[in-house]
C-alpha positions as a Python dict, from the first residue, in 0.01 Angstrom:
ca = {
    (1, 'X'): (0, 0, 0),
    (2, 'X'): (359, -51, -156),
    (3, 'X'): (522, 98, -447),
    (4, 'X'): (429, -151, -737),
    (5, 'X'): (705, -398, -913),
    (6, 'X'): (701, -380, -1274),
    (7, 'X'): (808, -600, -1527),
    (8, 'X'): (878, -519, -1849),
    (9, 'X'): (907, -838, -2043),
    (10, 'X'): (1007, -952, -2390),
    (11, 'X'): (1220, -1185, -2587),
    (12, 'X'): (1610, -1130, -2634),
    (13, 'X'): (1702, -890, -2842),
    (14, 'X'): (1327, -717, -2910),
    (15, 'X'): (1399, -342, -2770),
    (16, 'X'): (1330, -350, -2400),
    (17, 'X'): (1631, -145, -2306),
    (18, 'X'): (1557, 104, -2614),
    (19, 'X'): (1260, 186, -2534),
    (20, 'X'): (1278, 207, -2116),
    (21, 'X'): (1592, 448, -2232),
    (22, 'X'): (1321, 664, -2431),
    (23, 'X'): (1063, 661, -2079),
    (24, 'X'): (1339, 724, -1870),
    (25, 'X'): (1500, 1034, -2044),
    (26, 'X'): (1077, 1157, -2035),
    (27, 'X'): (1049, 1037, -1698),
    (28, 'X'): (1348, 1234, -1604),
    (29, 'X'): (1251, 1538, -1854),
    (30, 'X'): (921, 1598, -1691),
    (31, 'X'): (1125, 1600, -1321),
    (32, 'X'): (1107, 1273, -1212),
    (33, 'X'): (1370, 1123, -953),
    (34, 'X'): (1501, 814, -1163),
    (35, 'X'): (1820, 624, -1096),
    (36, 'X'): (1924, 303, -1143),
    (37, 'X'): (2075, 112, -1445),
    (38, 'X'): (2033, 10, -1831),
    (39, 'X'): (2234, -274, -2008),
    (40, 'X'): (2331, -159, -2344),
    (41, 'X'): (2380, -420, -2598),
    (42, 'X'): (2714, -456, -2766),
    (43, 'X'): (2703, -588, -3135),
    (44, 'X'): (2980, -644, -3383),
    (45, 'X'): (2940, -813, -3716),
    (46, 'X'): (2532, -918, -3653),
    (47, 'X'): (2644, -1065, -3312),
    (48, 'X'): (2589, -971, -2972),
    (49, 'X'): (2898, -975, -2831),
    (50, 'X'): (2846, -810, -2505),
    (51, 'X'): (2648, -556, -2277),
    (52, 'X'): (2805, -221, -2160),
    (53, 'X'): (2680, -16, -1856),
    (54, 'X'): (2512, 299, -1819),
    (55, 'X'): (2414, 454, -1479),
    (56, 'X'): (2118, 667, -1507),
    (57, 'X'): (2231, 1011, -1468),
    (58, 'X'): (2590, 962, -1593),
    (59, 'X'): (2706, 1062, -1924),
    (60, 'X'): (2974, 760, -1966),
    (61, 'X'): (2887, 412, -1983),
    (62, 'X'): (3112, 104, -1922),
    (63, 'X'): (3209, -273, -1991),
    (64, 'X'): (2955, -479, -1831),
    (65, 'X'): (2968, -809, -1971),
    (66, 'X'): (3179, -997, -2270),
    (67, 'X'): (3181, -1330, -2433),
    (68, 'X'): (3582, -1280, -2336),
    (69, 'X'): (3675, -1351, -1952),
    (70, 'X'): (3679, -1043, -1776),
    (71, 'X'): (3554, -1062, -1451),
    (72, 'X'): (3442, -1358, -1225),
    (73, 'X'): (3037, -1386, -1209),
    (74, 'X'): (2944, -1593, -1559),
    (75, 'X'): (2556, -1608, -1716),
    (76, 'X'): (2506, -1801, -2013),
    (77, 'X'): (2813, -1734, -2277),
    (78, 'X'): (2879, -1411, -2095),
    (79, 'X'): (3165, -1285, -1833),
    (80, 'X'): (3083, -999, -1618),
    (81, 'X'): (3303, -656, -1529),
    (82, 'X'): (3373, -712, -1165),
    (83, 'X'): (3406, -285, -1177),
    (84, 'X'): (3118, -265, -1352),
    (85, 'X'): (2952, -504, -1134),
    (86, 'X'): (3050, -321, -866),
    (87, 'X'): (2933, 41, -983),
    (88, 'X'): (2584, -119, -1082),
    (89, 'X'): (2563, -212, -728),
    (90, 'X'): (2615, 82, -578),
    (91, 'X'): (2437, 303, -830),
    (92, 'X'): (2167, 23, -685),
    (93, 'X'): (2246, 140, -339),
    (94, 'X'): (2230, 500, -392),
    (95, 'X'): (1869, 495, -574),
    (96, 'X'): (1690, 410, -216),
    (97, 'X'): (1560, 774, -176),
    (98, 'X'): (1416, 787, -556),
    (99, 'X'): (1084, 753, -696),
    (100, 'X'): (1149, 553, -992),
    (101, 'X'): (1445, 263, -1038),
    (102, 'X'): (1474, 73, -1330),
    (103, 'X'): (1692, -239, -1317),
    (104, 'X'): (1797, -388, -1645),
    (105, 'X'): (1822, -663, -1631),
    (106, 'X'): (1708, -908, -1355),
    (107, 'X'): (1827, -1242, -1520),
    (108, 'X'): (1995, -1599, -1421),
    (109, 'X'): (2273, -1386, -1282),
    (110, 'X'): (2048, -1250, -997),
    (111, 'X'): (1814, -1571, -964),
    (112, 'X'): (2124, -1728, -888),
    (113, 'X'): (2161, -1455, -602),
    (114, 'X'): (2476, -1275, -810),
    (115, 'X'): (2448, -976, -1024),
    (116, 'X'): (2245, -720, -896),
    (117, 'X'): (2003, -938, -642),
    (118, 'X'): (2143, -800, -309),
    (119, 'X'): (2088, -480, -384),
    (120, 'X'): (1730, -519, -561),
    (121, 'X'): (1643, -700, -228),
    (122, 'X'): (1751, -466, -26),
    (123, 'X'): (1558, -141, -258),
    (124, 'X'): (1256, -413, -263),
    (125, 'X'): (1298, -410, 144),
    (126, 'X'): (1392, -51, 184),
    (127, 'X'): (1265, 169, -70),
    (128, 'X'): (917, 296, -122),
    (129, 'X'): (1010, 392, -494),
    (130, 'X'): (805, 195, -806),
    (131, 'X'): (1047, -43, -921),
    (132, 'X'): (1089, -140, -1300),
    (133, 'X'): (1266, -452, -1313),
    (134, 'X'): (1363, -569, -1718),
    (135, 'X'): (1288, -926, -1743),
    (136, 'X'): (1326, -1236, -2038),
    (137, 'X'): (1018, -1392, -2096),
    (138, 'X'): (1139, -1744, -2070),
    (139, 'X'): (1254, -1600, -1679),
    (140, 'X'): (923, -1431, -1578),
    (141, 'X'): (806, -1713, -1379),
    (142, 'X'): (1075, -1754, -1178),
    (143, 'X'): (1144, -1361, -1120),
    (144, 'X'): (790, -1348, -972),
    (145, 'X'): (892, -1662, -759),
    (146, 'X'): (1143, -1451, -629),
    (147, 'X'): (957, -1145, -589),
    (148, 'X'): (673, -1284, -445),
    (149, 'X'): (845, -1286, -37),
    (150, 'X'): (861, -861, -81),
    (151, 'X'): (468, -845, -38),
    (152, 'X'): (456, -578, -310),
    (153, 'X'): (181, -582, -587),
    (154, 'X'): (371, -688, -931),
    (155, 'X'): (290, -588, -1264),
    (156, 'X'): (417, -727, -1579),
    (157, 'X'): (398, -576, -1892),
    (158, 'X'): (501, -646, -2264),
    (159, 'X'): (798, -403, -2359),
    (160, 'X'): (627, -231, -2623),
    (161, 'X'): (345, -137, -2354),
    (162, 'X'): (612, 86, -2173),
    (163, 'X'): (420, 387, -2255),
    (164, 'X'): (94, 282, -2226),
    (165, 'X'): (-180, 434, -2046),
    (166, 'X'): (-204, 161, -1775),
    (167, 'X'): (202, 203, -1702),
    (168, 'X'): (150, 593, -1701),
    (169, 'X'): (-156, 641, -1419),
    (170, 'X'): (36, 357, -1209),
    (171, 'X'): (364, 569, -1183),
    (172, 'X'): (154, 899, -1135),
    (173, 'X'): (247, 1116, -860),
    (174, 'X'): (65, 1064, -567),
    (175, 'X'): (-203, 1340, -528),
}
């Protein structure tokens, strides 16, 4: 059987990236291979006014996405880093061999085959790691439209479920 999909789900704004952060750093405490990416949000005066970058496993984090023009690809009032773009991607490309990769976020950017959708097809293809894909509720739908083709079994779960016991025994190790 294949590696499960999961979803974490949840509204804008309501702590999905926070608290897959928290899992991951346990994940990666208790000797876990996990790699992939998290989308910070960026706010300044009660506004979001962007996202910035962090590769699992790297100390730094960069510019993803502004409401200012700074790269090319465009979702909603946002303007992607094409660098940043680019070092999601292949942070993306180098995850193949891990057991865990999170993925935040799967939005209209990659439904619209941009953003990061080559290279979660290709890790959905390729890959026999569990893969944690974050996810807008009003999106779900159509993310498991998309899914649906890679014959994997997908789970979706409410953010604040991230460490429940359900999420825990399905990203066991294998005995």
């Amino acid at each position: 059987m294949s590696s499960p999909i999961l979803l974490a789900t949840g509204p804008v704004g309501a702590g999905k990236t926070t608290a897959l952060a928290r899992l991951v750093q346990e994940w990666r405490a208790s000797g876990r291979d996990v790699r992939g990416i998290l989308a910070h949000r960026v706010m300044e005066g009660g506004r979001v006014t962007g996202y910035d970058l962090e590769v699992i496993g790297e100390k730094a984090h960069g510019v993803l996405a502004r409401r200012k023009g700074i790269g090319l690809e465009k979702a909603g009032p946002f303007t992607f880093s094409d660098e940043a773009l680019a070092r999601g991607r292949q942070a993306l490309r180098n995850a193949t061999k891990a057991e865990i990769v999170v993925v935040d976020e799967v939005g209209p950017l990659e439904l619209r085959s941009g953003g990061w959708a080559r290279e979660v097809e290709s890790l959905l293809r390729g890959s026999k790691a569990m893969i944690v894909l974050v996810v807008r509720e009003e999106l779900q739908k159509q993310v498991v439209e998309w899914l649906t083709p890679f014959q994997r079994p997908i789970h979706s779960f409410h953010f604040e479920e991230l460490a429940g016991s359900d999420i825990a025994a399905m990203i066991s190790r294998p005995q």
